[in-house]
PDB file of N, CA, C and O in Angstrom:
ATOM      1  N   UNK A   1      34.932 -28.978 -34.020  1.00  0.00           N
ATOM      2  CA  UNK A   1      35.710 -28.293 -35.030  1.00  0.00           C
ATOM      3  C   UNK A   1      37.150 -28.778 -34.933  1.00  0.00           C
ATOM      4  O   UNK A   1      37.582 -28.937 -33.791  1.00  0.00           O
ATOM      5  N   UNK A   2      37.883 -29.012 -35.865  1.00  0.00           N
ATOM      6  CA  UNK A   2      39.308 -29.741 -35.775  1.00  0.00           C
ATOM      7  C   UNK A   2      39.850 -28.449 -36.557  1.00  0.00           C
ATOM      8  O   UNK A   2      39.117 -27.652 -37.142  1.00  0.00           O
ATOM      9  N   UNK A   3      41.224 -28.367 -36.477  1.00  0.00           N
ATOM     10  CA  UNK A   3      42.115 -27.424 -37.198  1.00  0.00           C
ATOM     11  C   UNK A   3      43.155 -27.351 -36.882  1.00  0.00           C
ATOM     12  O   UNK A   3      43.440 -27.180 -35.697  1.00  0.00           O
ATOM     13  N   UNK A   4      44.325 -27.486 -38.104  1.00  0.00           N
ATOM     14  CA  UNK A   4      45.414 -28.512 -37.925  1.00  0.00           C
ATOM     15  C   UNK A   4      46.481 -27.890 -36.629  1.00  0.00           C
ATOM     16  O   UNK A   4      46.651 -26.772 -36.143  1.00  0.00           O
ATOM     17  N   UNK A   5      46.979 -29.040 -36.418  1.00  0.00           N
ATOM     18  CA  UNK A   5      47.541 -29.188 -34.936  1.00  0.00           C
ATOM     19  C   UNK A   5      48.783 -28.124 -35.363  1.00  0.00           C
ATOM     20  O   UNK A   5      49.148 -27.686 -34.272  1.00  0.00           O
ATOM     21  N   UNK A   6      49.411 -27.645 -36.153  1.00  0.00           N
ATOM     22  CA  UNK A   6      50.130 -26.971 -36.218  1.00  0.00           C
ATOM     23  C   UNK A   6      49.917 -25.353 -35.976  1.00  0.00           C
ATOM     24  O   UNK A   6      50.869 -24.582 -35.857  1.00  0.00           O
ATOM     25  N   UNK A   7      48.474 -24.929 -35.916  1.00  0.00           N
ATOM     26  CA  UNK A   7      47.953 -23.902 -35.400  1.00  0.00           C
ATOM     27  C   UNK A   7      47.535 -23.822 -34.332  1.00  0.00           C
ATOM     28  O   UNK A   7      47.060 -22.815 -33.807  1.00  0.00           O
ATOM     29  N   UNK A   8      47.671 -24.983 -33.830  1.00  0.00           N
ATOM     30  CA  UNK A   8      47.196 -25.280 -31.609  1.00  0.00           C
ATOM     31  C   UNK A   8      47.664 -23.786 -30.872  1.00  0.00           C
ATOM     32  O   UNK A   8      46.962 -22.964 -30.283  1.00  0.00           O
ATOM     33  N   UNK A   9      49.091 -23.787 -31.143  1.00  0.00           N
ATOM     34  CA  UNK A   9      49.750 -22.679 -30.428  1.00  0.00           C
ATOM     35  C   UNK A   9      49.581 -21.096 -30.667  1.00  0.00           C
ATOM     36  O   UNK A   9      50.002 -20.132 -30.028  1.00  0.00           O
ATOM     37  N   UNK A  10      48.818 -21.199 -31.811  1.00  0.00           N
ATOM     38  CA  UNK A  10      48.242 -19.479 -31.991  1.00  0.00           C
ATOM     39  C   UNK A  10      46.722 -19.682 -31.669  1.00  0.00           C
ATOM     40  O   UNK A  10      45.850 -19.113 -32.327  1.00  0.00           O
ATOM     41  N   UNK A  11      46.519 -20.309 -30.889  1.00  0.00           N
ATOM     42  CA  UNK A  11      45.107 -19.926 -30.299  1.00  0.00           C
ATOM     43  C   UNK A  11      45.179 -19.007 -29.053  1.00  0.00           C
ATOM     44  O   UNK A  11      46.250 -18.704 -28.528  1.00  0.00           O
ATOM     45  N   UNK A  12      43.876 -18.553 -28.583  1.00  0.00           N
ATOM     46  CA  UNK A  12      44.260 -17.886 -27.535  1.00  0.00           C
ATOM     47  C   UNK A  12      44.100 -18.606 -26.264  1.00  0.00           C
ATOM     48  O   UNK A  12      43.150 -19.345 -26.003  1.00  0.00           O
ATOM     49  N   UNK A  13      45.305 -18.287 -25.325  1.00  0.00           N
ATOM     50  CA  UNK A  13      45.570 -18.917 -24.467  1.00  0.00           C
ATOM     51  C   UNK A  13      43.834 -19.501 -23.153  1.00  0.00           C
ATOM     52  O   UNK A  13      43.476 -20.484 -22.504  1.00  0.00           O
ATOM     53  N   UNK A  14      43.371 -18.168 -23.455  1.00  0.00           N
ATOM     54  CA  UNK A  14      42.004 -18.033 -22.660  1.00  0.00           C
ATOM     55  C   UNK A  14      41.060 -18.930 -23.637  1.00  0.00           C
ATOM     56  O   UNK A  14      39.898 -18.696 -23.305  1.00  0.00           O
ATOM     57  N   UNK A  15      41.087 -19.630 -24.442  1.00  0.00           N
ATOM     58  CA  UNK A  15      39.782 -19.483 -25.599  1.00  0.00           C
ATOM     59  C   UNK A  15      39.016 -20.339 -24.655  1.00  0.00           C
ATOM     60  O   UNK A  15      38.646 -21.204 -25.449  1.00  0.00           O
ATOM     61  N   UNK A  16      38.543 -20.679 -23.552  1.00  0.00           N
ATOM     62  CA  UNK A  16      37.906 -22.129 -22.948  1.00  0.00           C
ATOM     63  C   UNK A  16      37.923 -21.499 -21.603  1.00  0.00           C
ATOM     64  O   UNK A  16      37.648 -22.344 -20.752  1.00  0.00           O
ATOM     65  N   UNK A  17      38.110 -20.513 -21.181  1.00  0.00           N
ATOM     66  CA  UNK A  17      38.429 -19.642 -20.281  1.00  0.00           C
ATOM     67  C   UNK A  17      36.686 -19.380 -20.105  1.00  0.00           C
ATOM     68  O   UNK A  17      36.193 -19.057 -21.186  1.00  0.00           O
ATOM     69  N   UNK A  18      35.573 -19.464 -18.849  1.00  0.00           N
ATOM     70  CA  UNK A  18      34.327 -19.121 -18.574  1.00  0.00           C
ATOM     71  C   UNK A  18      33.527 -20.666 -18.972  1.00  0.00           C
ATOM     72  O   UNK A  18      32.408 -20.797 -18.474  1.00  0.00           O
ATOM     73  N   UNK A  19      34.092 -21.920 -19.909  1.00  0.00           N
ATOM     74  CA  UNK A  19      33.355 -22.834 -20.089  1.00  0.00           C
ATOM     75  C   UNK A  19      33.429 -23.297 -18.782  1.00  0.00           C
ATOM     76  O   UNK A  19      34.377 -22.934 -18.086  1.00  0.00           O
ATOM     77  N   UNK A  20      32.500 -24.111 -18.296  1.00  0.00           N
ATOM     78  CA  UNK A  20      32.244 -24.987 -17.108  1.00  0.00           C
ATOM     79  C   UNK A  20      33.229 -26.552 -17.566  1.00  0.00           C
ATOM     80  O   UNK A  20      33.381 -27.379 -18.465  1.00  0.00           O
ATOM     81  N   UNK A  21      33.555 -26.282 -16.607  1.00  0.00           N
ATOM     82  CA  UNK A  21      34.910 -27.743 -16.716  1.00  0.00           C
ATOM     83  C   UNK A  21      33.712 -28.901 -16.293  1.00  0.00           C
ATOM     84  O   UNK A  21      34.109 -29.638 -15.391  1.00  0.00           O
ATOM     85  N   UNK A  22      32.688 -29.120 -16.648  1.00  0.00           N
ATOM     86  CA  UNK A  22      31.992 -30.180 -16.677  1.00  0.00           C
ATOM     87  C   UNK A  22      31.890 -30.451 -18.309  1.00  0.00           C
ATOM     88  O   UNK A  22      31.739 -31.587 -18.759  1.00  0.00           O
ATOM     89  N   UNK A  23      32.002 -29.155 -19.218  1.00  0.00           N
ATOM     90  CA  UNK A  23      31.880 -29.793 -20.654  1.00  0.00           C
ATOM     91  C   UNK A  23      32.740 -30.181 -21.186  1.00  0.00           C
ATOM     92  O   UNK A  23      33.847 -29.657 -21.061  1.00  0.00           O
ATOM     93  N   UNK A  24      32.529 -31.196 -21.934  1.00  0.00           N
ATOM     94  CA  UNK A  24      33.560 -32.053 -22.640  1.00  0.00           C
ATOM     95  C   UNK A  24      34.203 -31.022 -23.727  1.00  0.00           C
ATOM     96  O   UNK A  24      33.697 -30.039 -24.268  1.00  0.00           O
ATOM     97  N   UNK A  25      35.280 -31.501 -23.830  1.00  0.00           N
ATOM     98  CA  UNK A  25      35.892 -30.493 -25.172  1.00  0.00           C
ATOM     99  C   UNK A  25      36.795 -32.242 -25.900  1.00  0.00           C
ATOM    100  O   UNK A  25      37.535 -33.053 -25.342  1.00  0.00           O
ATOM    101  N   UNK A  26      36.260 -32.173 -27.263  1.00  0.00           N
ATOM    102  CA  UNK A  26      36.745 -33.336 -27.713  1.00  0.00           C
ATOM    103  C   UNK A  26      37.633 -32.787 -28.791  1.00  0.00           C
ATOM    104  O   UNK A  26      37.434 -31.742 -29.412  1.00  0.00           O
ATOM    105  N   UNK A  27      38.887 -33.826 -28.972  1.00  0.00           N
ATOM    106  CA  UNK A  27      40.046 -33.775 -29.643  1.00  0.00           C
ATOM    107  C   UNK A  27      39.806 -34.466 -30.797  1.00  0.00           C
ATOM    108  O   UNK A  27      39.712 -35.691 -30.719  1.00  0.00           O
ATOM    109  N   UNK A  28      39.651 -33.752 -32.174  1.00  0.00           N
ATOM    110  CA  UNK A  28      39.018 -34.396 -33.223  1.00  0.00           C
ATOM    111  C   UNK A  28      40.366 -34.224 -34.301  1.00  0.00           C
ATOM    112  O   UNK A  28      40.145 -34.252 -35.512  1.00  0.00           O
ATOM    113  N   UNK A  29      41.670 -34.058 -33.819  1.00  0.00           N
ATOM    114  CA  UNK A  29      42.887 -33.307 -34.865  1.00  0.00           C
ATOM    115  C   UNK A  29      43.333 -34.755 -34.422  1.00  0.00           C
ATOM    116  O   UNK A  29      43.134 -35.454 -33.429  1.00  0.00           O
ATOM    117  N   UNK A  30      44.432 -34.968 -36.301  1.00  0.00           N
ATOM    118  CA  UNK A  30      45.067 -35.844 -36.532  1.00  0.00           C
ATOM    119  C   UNK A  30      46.456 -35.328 -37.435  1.00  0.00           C
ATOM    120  O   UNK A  30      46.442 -34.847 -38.568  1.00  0.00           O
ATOM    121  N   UNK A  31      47.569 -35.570 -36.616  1.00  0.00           N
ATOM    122  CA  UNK A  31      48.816 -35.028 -36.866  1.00  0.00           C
ATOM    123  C   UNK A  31      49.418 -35.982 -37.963  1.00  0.00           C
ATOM    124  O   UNK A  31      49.671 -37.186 -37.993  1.00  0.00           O
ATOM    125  N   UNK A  32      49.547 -34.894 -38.891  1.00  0.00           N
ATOM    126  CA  UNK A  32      50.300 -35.496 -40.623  1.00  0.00           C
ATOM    127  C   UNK A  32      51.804 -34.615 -40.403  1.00  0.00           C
ATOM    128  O   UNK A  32      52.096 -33.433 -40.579  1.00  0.00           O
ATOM    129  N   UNK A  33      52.375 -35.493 -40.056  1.00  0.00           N
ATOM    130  CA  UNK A  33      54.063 -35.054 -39.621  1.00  0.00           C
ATOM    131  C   UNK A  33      54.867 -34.980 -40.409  1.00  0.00           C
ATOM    132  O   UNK A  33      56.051 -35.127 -40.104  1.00  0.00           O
ATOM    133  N   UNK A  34      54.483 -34.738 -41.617  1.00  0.00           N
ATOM    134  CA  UNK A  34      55.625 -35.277 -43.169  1.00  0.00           C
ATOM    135  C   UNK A  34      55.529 -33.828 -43.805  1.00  0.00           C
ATOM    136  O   UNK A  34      54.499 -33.165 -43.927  1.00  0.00           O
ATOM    137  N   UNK A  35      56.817 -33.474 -44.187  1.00  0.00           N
ATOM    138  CA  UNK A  35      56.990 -31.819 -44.867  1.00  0.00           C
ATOM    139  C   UNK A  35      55.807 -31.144 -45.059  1.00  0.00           C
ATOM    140  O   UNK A  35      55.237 -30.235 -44.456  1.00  0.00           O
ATOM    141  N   UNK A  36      55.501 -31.983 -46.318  1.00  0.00           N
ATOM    142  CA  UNK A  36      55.027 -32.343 -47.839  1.00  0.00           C
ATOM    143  C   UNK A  36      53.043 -31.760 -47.949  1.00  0.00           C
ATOM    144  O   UNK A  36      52.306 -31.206 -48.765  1.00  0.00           O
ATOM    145  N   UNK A  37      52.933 -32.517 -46.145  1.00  0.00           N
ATOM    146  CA  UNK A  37      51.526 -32.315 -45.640  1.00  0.00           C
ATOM    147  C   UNK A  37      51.228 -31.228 -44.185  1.00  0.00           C
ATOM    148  O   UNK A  37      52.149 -30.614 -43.646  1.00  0.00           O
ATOM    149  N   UNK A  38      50.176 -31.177 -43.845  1.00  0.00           N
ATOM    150  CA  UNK A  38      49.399 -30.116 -43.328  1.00  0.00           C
ATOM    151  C   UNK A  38      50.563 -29.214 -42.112  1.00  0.00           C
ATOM    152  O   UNK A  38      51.083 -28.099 -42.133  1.00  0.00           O
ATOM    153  N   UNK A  39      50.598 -30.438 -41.082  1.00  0.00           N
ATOM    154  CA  UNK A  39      51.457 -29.920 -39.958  1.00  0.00           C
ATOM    155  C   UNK A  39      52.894 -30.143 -40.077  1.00  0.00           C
ATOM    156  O   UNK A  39      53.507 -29.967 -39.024  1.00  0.00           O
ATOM    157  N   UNK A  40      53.487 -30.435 -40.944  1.00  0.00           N
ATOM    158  CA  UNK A  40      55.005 -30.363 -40.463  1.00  0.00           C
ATOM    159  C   UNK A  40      55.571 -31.097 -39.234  1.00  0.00           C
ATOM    160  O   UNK A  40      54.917 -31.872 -38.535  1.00  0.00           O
ATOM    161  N   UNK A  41      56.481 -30.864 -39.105  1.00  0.00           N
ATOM    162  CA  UNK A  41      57.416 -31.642 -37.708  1.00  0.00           C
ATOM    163  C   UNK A  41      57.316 -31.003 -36.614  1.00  0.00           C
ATOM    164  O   UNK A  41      57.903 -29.926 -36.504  1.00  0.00           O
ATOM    165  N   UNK A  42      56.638 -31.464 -35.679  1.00  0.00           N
ATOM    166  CA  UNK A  42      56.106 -30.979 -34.493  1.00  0.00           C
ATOM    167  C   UNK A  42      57.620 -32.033 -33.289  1.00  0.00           C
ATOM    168  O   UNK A  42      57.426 -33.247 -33.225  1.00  0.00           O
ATOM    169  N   UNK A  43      58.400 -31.695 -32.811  1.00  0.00           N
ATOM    170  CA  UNK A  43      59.455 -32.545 -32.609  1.00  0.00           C
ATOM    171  C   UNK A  43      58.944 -33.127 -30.769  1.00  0.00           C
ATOM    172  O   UNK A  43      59.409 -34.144 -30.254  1.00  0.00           O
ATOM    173  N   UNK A  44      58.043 -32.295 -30.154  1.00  0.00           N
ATOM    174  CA  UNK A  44      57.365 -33.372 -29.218  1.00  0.00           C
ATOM    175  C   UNK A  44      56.860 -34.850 -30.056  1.00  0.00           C
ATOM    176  O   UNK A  44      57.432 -35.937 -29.970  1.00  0.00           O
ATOM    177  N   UNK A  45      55.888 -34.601 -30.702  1.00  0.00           N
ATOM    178  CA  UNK A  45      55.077 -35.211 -30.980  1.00  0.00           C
ATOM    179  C   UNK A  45      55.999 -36.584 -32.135  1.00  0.00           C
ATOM    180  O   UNK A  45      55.749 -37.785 -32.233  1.00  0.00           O
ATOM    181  N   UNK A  46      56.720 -36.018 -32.609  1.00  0.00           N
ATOM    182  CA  UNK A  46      57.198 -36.911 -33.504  1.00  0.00           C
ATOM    183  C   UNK A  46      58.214 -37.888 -32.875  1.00  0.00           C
ATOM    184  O   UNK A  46      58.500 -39.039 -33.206  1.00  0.00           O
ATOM    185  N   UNK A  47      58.672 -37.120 -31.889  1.00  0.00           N
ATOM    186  CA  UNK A  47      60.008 -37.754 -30.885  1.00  0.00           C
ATOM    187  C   UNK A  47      59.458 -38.535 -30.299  1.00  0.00           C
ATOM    188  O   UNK A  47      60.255 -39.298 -29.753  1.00  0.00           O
ATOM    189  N   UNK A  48      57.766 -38.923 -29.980  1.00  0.00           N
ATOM    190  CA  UNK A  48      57.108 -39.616 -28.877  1.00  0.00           C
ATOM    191  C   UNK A  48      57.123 -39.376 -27.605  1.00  0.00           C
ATOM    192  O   UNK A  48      56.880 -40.266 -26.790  1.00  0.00           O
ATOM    193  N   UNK A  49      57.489 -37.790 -27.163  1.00  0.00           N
ATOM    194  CA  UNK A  49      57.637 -37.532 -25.802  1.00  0.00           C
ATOM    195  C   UNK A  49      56.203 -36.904 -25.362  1.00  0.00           C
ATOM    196  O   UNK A  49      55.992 -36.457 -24.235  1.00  0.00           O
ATOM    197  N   UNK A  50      55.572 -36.924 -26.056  1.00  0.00           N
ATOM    198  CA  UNK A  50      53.729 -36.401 -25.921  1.00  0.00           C
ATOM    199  C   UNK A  50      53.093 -37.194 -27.081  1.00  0.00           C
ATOM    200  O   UNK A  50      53.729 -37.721 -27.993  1.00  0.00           O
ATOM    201  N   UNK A  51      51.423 -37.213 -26.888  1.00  0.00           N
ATOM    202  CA  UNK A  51      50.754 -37.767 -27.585  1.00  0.00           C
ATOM    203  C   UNK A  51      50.175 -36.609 -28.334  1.00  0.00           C
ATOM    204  O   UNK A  51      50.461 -35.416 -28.237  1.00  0.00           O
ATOM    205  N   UNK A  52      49.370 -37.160 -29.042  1.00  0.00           N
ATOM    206  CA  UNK A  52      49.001 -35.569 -29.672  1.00  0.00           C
ATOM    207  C   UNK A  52      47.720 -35.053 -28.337  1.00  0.00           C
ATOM    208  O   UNK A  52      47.859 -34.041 -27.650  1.00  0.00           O
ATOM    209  N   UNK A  53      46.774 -35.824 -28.249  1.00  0.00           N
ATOM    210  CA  UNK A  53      46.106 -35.107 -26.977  1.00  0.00           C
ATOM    211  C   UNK A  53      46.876 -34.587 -26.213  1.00  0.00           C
ATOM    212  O   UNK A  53      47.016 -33.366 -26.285  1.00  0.00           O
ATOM    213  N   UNK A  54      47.618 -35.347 -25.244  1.00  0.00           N
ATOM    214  CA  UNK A  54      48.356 -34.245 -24.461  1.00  0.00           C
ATOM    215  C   UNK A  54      48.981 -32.867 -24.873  1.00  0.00           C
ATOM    216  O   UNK A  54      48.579 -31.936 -24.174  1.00  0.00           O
ATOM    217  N   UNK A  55      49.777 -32.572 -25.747  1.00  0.00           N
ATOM    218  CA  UNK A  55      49.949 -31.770 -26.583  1.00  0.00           C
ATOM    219  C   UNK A  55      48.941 -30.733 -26.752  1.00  0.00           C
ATOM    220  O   UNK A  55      49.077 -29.694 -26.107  1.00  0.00           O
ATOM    221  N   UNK A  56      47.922 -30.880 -27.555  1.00  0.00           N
ATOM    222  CA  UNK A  56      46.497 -30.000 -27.273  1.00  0.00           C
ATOM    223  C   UNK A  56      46.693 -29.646 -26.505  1.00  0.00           C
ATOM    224  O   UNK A  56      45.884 -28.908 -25.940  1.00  0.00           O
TER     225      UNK A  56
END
C-alpha cells in the first residue's frame, strides 16, 4: 500500500509495532515535491539531507 509521503508523519507511531522484524515492509511512495502536486516541500528530502526511504 503506498500513501503519499506527506502523510508518513500522521501515522501511528506503533503501526508495525508486534510485526516480526523478519518481514519485509517495502517502500512503494514516490515524493512529488512541487506545490502544485501531492506532497509539497518536505525540506529534508528536498535539501538532500535524507532519501526518501530513510525518511519513511
Amino acid at each position: 500500500m503506498t500513501i503519499p509521503l506527506r502523510n508518513i508523519p500522521d501515522l501511528p507511531k506503533d503501526l508495525f509495532a508486534g510485526v516480526p522484524a523478519d518481514v519485509p515492509v517495502i517502500d512503494t511512495s514516490n515524493y512529488y515535491p512541487y506545490p502544485l502536486l501531492r506532497d509539497g516541500q518536505i525540506p529534508k528530502l528536498a535539501s538532500g539531507a535524507l532519501t526518501e526511504s530513510e525518511w519513511v
